[in-house]
C-alpha positions as CSV (number, residue, x, y, z in Angstrom):
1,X,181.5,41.3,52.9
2,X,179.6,38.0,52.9
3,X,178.9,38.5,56.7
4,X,177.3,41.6,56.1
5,X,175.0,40.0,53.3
6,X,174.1,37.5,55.8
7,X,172.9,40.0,58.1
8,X,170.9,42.0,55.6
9,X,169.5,38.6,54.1
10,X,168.2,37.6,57.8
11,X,166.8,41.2,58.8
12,X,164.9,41.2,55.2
13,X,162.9,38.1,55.5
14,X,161.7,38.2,59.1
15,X,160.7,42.1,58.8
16,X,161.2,43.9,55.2
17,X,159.5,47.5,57.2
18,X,162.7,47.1,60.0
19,X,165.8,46.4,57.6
20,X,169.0,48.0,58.5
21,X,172.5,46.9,57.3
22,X,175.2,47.8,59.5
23,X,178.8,46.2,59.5
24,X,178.6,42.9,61.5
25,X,181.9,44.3,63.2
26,X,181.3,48.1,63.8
27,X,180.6,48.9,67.2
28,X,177.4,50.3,68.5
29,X,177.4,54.3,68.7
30,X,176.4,56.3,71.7
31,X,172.8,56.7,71.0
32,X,172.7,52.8,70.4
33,X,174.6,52.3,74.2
34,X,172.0,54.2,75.8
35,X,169.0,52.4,74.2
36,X,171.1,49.5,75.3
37,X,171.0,50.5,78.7
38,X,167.1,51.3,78.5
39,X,166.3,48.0,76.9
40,X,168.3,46.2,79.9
41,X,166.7,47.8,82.4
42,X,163.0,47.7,80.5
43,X,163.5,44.3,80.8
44,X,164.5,44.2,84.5
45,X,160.9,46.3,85.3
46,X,159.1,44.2,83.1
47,X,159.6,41.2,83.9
48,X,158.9,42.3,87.8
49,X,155.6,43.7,86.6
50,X,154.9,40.2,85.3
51,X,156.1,38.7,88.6
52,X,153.5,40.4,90.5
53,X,150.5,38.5,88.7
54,X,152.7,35.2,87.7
55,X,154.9,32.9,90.0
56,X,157.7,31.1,88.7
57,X,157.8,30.5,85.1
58,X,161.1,32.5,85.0
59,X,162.1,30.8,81.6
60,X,158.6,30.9,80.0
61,X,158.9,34.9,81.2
62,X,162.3,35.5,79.7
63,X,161.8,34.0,76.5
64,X,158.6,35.7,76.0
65,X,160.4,39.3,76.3
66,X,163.1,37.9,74.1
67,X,160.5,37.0,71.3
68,X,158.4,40.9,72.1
69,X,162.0,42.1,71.3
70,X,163.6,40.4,68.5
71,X,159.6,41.3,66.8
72,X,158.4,37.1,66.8
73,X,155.4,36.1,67.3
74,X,154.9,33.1,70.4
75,X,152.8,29.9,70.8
76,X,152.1,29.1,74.8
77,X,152.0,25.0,75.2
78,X,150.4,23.9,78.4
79,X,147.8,22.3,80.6
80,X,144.8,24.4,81.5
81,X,145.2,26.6,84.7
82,X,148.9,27.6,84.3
83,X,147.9,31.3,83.6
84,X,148.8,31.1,79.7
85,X,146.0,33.6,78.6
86,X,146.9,35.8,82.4
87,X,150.4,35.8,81.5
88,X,149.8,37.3,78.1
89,X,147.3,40.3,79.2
90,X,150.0,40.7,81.8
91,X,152.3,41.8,79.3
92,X,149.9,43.6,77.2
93,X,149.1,46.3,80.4
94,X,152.8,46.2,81.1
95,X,153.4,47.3,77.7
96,X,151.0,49.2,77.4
97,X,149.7,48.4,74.1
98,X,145.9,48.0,72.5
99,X,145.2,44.4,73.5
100,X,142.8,41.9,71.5
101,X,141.4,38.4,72.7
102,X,140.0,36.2,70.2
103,X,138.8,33.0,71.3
104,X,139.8,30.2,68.8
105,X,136.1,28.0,68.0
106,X,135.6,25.3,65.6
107,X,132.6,28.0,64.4
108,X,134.9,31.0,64.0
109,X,135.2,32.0,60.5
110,X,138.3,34.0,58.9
111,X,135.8,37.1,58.8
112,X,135.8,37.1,62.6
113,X,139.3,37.8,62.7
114,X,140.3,39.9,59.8
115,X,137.1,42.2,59.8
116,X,135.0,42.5,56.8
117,X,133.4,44.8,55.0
118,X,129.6,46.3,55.4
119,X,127.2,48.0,53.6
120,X,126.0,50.9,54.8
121,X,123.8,53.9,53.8
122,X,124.9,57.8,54.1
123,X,122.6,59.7,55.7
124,X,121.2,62.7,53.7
125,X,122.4,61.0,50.6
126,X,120.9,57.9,50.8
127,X,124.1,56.7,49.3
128,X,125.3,53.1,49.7
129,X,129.0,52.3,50.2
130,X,131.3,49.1,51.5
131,X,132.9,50.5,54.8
132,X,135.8,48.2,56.2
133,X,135.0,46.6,59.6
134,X,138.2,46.3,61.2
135,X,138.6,42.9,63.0
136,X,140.4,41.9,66.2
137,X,143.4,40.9,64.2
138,X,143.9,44.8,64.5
139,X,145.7,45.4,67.8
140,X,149.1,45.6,68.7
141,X,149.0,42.2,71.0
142,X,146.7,39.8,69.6
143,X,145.8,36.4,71.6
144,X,145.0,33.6,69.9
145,X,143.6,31.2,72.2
146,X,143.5,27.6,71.8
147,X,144.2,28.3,68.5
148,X,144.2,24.8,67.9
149,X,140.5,24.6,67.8
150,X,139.6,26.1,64.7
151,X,139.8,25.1,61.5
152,X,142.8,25.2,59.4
153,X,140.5,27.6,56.9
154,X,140.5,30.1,60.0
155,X,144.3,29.5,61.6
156,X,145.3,30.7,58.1
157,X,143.6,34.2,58.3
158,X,146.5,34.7,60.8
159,X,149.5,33.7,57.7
160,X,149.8,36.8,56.1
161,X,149.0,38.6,59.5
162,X,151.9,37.0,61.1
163,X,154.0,37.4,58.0
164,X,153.8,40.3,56.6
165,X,152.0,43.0,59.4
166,X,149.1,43.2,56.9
167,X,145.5,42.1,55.9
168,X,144.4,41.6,52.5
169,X,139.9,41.6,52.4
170,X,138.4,42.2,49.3
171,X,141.4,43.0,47.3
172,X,142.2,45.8,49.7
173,X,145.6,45.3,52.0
174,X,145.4,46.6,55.1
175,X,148.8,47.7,57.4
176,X,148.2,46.3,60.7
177,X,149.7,48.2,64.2
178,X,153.4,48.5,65.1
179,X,154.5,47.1,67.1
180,X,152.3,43.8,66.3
181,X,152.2,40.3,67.8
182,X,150.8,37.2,67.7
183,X,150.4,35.0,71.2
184,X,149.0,31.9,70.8
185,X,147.8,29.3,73.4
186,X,147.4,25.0,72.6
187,X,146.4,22.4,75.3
188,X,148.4,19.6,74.8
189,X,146.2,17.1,76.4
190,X,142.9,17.5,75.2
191,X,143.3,16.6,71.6
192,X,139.2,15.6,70.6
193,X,137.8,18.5,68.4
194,X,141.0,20.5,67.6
195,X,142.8,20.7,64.4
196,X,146.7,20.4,64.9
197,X,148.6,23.8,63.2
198,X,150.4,23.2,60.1
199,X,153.7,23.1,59.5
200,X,153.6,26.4,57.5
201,X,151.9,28.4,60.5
202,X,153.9,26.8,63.1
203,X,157.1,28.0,61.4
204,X,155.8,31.7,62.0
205,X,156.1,31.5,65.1
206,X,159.4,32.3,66.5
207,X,158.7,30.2,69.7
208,X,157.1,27.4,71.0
209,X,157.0,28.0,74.8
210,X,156.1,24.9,77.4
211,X,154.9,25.8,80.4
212,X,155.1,23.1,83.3
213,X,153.6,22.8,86.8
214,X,154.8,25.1,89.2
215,X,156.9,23.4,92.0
216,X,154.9,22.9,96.0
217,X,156.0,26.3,97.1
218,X,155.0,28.3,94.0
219,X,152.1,26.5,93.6
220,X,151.5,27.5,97.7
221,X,152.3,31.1,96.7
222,X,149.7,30.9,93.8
223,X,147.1,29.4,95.8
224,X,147.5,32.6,98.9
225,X,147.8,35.0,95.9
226,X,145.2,34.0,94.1
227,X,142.3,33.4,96.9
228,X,142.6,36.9,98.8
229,X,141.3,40.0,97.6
230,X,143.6,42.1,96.0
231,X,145.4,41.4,93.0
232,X,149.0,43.4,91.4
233,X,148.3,46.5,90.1
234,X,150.7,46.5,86.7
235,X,152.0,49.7,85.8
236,X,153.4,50.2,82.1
237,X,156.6,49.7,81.6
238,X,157.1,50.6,78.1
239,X,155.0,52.4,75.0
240,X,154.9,51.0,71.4
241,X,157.0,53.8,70.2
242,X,160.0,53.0,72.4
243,X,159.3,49.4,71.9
244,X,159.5,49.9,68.8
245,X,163.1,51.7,69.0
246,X,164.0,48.9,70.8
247,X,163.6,46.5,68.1
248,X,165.3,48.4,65.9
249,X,168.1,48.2,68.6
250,X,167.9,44.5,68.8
251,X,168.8,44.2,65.0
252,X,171.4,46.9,64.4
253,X,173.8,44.7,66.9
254,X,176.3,42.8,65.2
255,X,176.4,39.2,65.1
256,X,180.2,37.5,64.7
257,X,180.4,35.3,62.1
258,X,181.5,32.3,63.9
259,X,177.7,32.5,65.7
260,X,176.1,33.1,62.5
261,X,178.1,29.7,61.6
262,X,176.9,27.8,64.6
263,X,173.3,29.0,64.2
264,X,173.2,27.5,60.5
265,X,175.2,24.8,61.9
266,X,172.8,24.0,64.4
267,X,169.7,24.4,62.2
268,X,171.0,21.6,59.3
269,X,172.2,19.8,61.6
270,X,168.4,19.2,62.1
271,X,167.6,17.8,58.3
272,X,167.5,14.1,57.7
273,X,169.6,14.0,54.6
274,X,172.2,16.5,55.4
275,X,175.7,15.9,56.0
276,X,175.4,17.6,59.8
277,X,172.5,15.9,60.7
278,X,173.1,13.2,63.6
279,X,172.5,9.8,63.5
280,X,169.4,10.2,66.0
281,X,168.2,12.4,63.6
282,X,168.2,10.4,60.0
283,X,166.7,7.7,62.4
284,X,163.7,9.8,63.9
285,X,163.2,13.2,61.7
286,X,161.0,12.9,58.4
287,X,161.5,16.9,58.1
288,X,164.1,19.0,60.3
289,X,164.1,23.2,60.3
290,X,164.0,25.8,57.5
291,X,166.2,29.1,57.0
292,X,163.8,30.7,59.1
293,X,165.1,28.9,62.3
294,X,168.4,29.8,61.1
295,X,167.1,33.8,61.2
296,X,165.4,33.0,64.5
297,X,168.4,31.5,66.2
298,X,170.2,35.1,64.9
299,X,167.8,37.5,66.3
300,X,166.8,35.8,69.5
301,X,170.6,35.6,70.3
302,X,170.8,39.6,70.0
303,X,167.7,39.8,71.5
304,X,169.2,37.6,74.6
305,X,172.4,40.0,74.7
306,X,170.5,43.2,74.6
307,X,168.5,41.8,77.5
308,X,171.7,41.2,79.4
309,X,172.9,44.8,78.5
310,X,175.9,43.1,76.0
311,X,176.4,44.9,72.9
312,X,177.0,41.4,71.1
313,X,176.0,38.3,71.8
314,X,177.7,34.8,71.5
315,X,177.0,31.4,71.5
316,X,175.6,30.8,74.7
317,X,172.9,33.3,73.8
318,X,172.2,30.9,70.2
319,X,171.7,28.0,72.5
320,X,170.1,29.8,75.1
321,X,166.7,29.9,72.7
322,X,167.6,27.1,70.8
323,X,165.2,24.3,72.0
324,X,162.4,27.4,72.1
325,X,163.1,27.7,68.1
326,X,163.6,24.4,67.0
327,X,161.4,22.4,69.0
328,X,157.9,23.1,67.3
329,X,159.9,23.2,63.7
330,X,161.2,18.9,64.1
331,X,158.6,16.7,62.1
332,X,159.0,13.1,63.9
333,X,158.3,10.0,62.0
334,X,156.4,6.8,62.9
335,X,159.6,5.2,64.5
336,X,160.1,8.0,66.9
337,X,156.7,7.7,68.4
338,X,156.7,4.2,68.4
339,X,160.4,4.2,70.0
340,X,158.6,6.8,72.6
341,X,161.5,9.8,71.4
342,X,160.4,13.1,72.6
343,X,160.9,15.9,69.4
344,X,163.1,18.6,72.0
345,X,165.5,15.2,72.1
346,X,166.7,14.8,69.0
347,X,167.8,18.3,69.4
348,X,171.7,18.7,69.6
349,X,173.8,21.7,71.3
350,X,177.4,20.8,70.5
């Protein structure tokens, strides 16, 4: 029985709306086999969609479906002209889902993200009444980008967003789309006028996602692609309803003990003063991962298996998305950036 609370204590604090509590050992039904199937071959079509726009990246691509189907919300770390923001409007028209750009400004103002309320007049009437504006914030895939460059005041209209699927203006809470998702771009180079994300709002997001050059012969391939005249035309794949089954799928599969085990394991194993933590790590980390990697780690895993068609996964999935979980959650100190340690480093698979 403590298994199963496990399970039921991860599904409630990512997603309260999406909890289910099935045995950690019962097998999948019919129904869930054929949404199994689906889901594997959604991602097969999707993922070709996305390969018609974007070469290479096959990592960057595969965890990105992982987080749209374990429900997580993704932040895109890279250079400028690596197709960050094409990538995610790729998915969006593969997905077919309402798709909103917002484009992160030292100006832009919480307002300009939630919405707002207006006063306006009835006609006839002459009556006056607050109508809510509904901001960008309202879509199903929202891009964030170069979130980086706003102010912390405006990065945190996106906390309870992110959270909770809702927006709270003026005392009124409003229930944001399903399915809903936060994709965030950062350039990690220019750093002058941008306001690094806190730790709080970092940990929302269930990846951090690096995207690197391409090698000579994709970065050929890009070049001839990208200089013709015709582009891919992308053809939806998937609707939000059936995504939205998906996700469902994703949690109902059991996870064995023993990976729950590893997955906590793995996550302490991160904290400076605990007795799992490495000697790397009481040397270099001020602050190591919260429960919520723990819960990432979980649902990424099934995520991972239901990509593969598996009806459980193991814990090759765990540490398949490990370094895409953890590495965004590791707070270095001093001696690690004077000792030159890179954060993804310090990070252990045993």
């Amino acid at each position: 029985m403590a298994s199963v609370s496990v399970s039921v204590a991860i599904a409630a604090t990512i997603q309260p709306t999406h909890v289910t509590s099935p045995s950690e050992t019962s097998p999948p039904d019919a129904n869930d086999l054929a949404l199994l199937d689906r889901l594997a071959q959604a991602r097969t079509q999707l993922t070709a969609q996305i390969a018609q726009r974007i070469v290479g990246q096959h990592h960057v691509v595969d965890d990105l479906v992982t987080a749209l189907l374990a429900g997580g919300h993704a932040v895109l770390v890279g250079v400028p002209g690596l197709a960050k923001t094409l990538l995610v409007q790729t998915v969006a028209q593969a997905l077919d889902l309402s798709f909103s750009r917002v484009q992160f400004t030292p100006d832009l103002m919480p307002s300009d993200i939630t919405g707002t309320e207006l006063m306006e007049e009835e006609p006839g009437t002459g009556k006056r009444a607050f109508r809510f504006a509904p901001g960008p914030v309202f879509g199903n895939m929202v891009l964030a980008d170069e979130i980086n460059r706003a102010p912390p005041k405006t990065q945190a209209a996106l906390l309870q967003a992110m959270q909770e699927r809702t927006v709270t203006v003026a005392g009124r809470t409003y229930e944001l789309p399903r399915p809903f998702f936060v994709l965030a771009t950062q350039n990690p180079v220019e750093q002058e006028g941008t306001y690094p994300l806190p730790e709080a709002q970092l940990d929302r997001f269930m990846f951090e996602l690096n995207i690197g050059y391409p090698t000579r012969e994709e970065e050929e391939q890009i070049v001839r692609s990208t200089t013709g005249d015709s582009q891919g035309t992308i053809t939806p794949v998937l609707g939000g309803e059936e995504l939205l089954k998906l996700q469902r799928l994703v949690r109902r599969l059991p996870a064995p003990p023993s990976l729950v085990s590893y997955a906590v394991g793995l996550v302490r194993s991160t904290r400076p003063d605990s007795p799992e933590a490495t000697a790397r790590v009481k040397k270099y980390v001020s602050w190591g991962a919260g429960p919520r990697a723990s819960q990432y780690l979980v649902l990424g895993a099934k995520a991972r298996a239901a990509m593969d068609g598996r009806a459980m996964p193991d814990i090759a999935d765990v540490k398949s998305v490990a370094k895409s979980v953890l590495r965004h959650r590791l707070v270095v100190n001093f001696q690690a950036e004077a000792d030159g340690v890179a954060t993804e480093s310090l990070i252990e698979l045993p």
